[in-house]
GUKOL-180163 format. One record per residue (C-alpha): x, y, z. Coordinates in pm, whole numbers, plus 50000, padded with zeros to 5 digits. Example, Ala and Ser with C-alpha at 12.3 -4.5 7.8 and 13.67 -1.06 7.14 Angstrom:
BEGIN
512304955050780 513674989450714 
END
This chain:
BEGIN
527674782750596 524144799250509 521974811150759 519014796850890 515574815450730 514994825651145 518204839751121 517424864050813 513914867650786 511844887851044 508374871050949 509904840551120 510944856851393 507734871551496 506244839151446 508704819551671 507554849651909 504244847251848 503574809951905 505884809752175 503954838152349 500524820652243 501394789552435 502474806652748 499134833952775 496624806452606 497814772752529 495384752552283 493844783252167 494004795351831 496674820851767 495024855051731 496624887851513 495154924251451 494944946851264 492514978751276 491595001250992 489345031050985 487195036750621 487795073550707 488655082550350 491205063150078 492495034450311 495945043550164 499315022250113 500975027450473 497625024950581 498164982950437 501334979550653 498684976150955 497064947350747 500034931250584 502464926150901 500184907251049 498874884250751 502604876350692 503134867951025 499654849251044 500404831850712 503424816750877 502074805051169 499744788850970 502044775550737 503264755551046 500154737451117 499234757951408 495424774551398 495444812551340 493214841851343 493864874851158 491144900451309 490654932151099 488614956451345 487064981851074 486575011651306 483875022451113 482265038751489 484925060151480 483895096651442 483565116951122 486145142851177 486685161350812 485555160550487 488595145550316 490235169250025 489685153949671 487185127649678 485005121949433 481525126249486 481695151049805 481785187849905 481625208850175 478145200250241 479305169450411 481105187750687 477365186750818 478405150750952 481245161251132 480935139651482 478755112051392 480295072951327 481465071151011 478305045050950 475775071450973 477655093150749 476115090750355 478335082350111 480155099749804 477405110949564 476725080249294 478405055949509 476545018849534 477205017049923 475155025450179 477375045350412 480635066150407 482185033950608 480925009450362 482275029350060 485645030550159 485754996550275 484914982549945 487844990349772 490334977350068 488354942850071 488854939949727 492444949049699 492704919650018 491604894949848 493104899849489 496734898849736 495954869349927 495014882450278 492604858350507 491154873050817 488134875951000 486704909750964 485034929951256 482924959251267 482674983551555 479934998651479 478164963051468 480264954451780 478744983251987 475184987251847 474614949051916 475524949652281 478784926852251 480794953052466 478424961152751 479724942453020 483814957252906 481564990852883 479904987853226 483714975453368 485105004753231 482895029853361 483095014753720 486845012553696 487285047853554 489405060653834 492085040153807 492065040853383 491825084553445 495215078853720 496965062553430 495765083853145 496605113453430 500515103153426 500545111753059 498505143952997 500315175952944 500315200753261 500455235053295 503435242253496 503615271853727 505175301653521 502805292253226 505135270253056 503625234052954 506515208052988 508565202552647 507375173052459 508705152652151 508005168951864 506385147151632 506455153051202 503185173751095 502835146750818 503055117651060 500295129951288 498385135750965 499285100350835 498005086851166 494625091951017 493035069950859 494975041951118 491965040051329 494325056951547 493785090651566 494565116751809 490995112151961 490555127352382 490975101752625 487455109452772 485575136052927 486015152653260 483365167853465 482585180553812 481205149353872 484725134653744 486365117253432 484295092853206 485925068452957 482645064852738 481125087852455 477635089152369 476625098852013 473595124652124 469955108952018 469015141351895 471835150651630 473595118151577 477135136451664 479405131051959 479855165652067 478225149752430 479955149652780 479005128753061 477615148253336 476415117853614 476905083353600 475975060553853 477545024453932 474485007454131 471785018653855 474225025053569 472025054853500 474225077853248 473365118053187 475045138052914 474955168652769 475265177352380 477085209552285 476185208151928 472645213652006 472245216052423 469795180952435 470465165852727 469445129652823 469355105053074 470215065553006 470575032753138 474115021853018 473244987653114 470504989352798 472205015452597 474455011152271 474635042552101 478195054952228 481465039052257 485135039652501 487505068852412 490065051652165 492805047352409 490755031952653 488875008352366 492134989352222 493144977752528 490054966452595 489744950352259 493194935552315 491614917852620 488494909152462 490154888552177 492924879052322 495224894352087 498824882052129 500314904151808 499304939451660 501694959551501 501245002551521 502385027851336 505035055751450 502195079151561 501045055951849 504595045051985 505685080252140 505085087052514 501575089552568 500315077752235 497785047452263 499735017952242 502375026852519 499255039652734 497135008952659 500024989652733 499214996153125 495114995053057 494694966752937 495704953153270 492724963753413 490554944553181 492894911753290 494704913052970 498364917452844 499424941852588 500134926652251 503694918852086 503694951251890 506654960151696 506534997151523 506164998851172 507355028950960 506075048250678 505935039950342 506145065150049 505505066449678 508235078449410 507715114949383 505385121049660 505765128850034 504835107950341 501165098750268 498005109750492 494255095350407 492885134850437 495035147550153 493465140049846 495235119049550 496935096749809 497665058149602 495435029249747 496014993449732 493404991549476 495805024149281 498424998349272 497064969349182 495954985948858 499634990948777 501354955648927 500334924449003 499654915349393 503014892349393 505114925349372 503554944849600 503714915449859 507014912049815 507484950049915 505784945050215 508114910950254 511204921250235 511884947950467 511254947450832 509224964150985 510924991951102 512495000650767 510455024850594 510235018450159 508925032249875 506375023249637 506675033549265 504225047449030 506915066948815 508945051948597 511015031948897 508235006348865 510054989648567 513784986348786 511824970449096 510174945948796 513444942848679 514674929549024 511714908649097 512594890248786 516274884448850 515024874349222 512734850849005 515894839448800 517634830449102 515184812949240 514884789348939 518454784248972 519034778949347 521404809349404 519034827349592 520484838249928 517734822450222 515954856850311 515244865749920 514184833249914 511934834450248 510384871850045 510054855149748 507294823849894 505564851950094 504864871749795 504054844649561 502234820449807 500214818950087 499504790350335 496404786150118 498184779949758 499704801949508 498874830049405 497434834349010 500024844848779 501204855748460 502294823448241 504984838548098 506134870448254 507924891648015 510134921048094 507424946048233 509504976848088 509224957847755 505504952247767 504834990747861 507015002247569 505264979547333 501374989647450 502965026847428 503825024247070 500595006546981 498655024847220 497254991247338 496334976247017 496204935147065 497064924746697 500074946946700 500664941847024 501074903846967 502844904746653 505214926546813 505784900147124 505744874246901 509194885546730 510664889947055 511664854547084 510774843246710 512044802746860 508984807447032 506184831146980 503364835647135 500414822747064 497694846847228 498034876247464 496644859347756 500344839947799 501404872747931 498684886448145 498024898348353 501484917848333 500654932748033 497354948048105 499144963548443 502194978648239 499014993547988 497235009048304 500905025048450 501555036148074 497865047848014 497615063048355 501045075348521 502915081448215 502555119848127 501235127447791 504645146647637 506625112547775 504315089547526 506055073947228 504595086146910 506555070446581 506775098046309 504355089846024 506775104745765 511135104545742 511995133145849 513895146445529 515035183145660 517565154545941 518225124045627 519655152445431 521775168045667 523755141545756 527135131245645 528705105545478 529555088845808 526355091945973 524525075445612 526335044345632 525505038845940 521875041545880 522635023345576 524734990245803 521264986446042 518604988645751 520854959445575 520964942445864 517244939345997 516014910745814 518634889545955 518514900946306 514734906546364 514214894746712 515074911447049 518294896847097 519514899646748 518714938546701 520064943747043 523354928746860 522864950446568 522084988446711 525134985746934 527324966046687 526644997946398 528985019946573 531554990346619 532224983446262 531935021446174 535195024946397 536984994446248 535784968346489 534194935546499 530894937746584 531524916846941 534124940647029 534194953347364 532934988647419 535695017047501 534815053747649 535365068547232 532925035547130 530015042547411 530405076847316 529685070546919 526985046647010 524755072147235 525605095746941 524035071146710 520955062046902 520265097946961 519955096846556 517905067546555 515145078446801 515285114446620 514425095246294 512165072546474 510205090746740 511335128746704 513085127247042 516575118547150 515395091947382 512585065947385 511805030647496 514795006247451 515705009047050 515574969247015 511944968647149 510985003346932 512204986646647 510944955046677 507404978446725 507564998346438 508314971546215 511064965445962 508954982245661 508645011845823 511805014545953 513355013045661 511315038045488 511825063145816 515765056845775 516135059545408 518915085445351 
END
């Protein structure tokens, strides 16, 4: 008996959490997920896990009927805390910033945005909306400046002792002998990744003689937020601090003042009270003791809220490159792979594996396989054989509760549209002739019946495919090999040249090229292979892309041929 979609797919099972916990905490209330992001740098691919768990999980709660909000806090009030390697547009001169929100910092050199924060959220909005993703989107820095958190400001200021006993339990103490306790030790690359994640490993607030404060200033004189608070008091909610970037010292009335903000692992609790947030996933960095989520776990409390549901979600990695980090330069965005497949596959990564599983993202030449299994998926779909979690993957990557998503109208292999715009180096008229006598029953008509596909496999092949891996057909035969070869290996150039006329589509070369070898050994032409024929036939197509492309391996030799054409095949193979 098959298994109920609740059974095998974890999107449903956070929901059924979800609503359940919804109704219990505030019944008749819209549902209410989060995600935060930080437009520190590239808002990279793990960085989308933050956004993406909780769209599918909003999606399907929505899907149901039942009203749903999917908050993206940009923590764009964050601080600036490096000048990012390889960036466009920025050098060393930015470092300057260091310490002031991320909204005050100027952007990359020619960019159309106004801030640093604004830049870098461009891109992510885009990518959101080409895959699908409805939320409501919240700045910090708007959130502050405006006043909206003065009264969850004020309340954490006067409740500061008890916030400092909890953050207290968790700080690292020097024990007697010298030795600091032993601690988890957490991957280099995972504390880097955690950048970015609007989760970084910021202080939990300033201690003074006067005692621990949960708030930051950003100093009035130099913008930054190298400040500690020296006095505060509760009755007047006068506010001194101190700069130590430039020694300005000021006194405010934090009742009228919005130039600062709460330490970070004081402000998502608070946040999770303020909205009412009853889901919001976290990456890897923030679930170890100590880290922000188990710590705001016993905060928010204090603000008369509960911690959300917030299950841990793991890295994700591209082909060939380690665990990714915003502040390394070169790291893929959402936009990077967008350019390269269309926003059903990526869903579907996200989809199908929980998340706890960590996955892989491919820019190398993997990207045609996972196509390749997307379109069986797709196959058995069509035909019902799909087991129920594919299936459950498959309508979260191709729909949302708001309709389907846009796609290609007739989605051919992807690995056979990047070896055809590789040979023809993207030319449309070849290009479509080529297609066209694919399927000769029925051609195309125009190009569009197989875009967008095709113009992502021409940005991977264009973009990711190194220069000395490009498919360049020889202009002349290559005499020096035709003249070397033997009787044997004539006639079997000789057999395929006779027989392209009659078998010029995909299917019917495919029969030919590996039926060459079969009747050179006696057989019928459907024979099945043995170890000697498989053998002779990679011996063969090593001669045929020699001929062809001056290398002993190339796209698939049905598609190359079908590229080059049968004129010129025949005068590259003439013996």
């Amino acid at each position: 008996m098959a298994q109920s979609s609740t059974e095998t797919d974890w999107v449903s099972r956070f929901a059924d959490e979800v609503i359940a916990e919804a109704e219990r905490r505030a019944p008749g209330k819209p549902v209410v997920v989060a995600s935060g992001l930080s437009p520190s740098g590239p808002i990279h691919l793990g960085n989308l896990r933050e956004v993406m768990t909780p769209h599918l999980v909003a999606d399907e709660i929505r899907r149901r009927g039942i009203e749903v909000r999917h908050l993206i806090s940009w923590d764009d009030y964050d601080r600036y805390r490096k000048v990012p390697a390889g960036v466009p547009g920025i050098d060393e001169s930015w470092a300057q910033h260091i310490g002031k929100p991320l909204t005050a910092v100027p952007a990359p050199a020619g960019s159309a945005y106004p801030n640093w924060a604004e830049h870098f959220k461009a891109a992510m909005v885009e990518a959101l909306a080409e895959l699908g993703v409805e939320y409501d989107p919240i700045s910090q820095t708007e959130q502050y400046t405006s006043g909206v958190y003065r009264e969850q400001v004020l309340f954490a200021m006067k409740h500061r002792g008890d916030i400092d006993a909890i953050l207290d339990q968790y700080r690292t103490k020097q024990k007697p002998g010298g030795k600091k306790p032993q601690q988890k030790q957490v991957d280099e690359a995972e504390l880097e990744a955690a950048e970015g994640s609007g989760a970084a490993a910021e202080d939990d607030g300033s201690s003074s003689e006067s005692g621990y404060f949960p708030y930051k200033p950003y100093c009035a004189s130099c913008g930054k937020d190298f400040t500690t608070v020296t006095s505060y008091d509760d009755e007047t909610t006068e506010l001194t601090y101190v700069c130590a970037e430039d020694q300005f010292t000021e006194t405010v009335k934090l009742s009228e003042f919005n130039r600062g903000k709460l330490v970070w692992k004081v402000d998502w609790p608070m946040r999770w009270a303020f909205e009412g947030v009853i889901f919001e996933p976290s990456g890897v960095d923030h679930s170890s003791p100590g880290s922000s989520f188990q710590v705001g776990g016993q905060i928010v409390h204090i603000f008369g809220g509960e911690q959300p549901i917030g299950p841990m979600y793991a890295f994700v990695g591209i082909s060939g490159m380690a665990k990714m980090s915003s502040s390394k330069g070169g790291v893929p965005t959402p936009a990077d792979a967008l350019k390269i497949m269309e926003p059903q596959l990526l869903r579907w990564l996200y989809a199908r594996r929980r998340p706890n599983q960590s996955f892989k993202i491919a820019f190398d030449q993997e990207i045609q396989r996972l196509y390749d299994e997307w379109d069986k998926l797709e196959s058995k779909v069509t035909d019902g054989s799909v087991l129920p979690a594919d299936a459950a993957a498959h309508t979260r990557a191709v729909r949302t509760a708001a309709g389907e998503l846009p796609r290609t109208p007739r989605p051919m292999p992807y690995r056979t549209l990047a070896s055809v715009v590789d040979i023809t180096a993207g030319h449309d008229e070849q290009t479509l002739r080529i297609l066209s006598d694919l399927d000769p029953t029925t051609p195309l008509t125009s190009l569009d019946e197989v875009r967008p596909r095709l113009d992502r496999a021409e940005n991977w092949i264009t973009t990711q495919v190194p220069a000395d891996q490009r498919t360049l057909v020889r202009e002349d035969a290559d005499t020096e090999l035709l003249s070397s070869l033997d009787a044997e290996g004539r006639e079997s150039l000789r057999l395929l040249v006779d027989g392209l006329d009659s078998h010029w589509s995909l299917d019917g070369l495919t029969t030919l090229v590996y039926g060459v070898p079969k009747v050179m050994a006696g057989l019928e032409p459907d024979a099945k292979p043995t170890p000697e024929l498989k053998v002779a036939q990679r011996t063969f197509f090593a001669l045929l892309y020699r001929l062809l492309v001056t290398r002993e391996t190339g796209p698939r030799l049905p598609t190359l041929l079908l590229a080059v054409g049968a004129d010129r095949v025949r005068k590259l193979l003439a013996a």
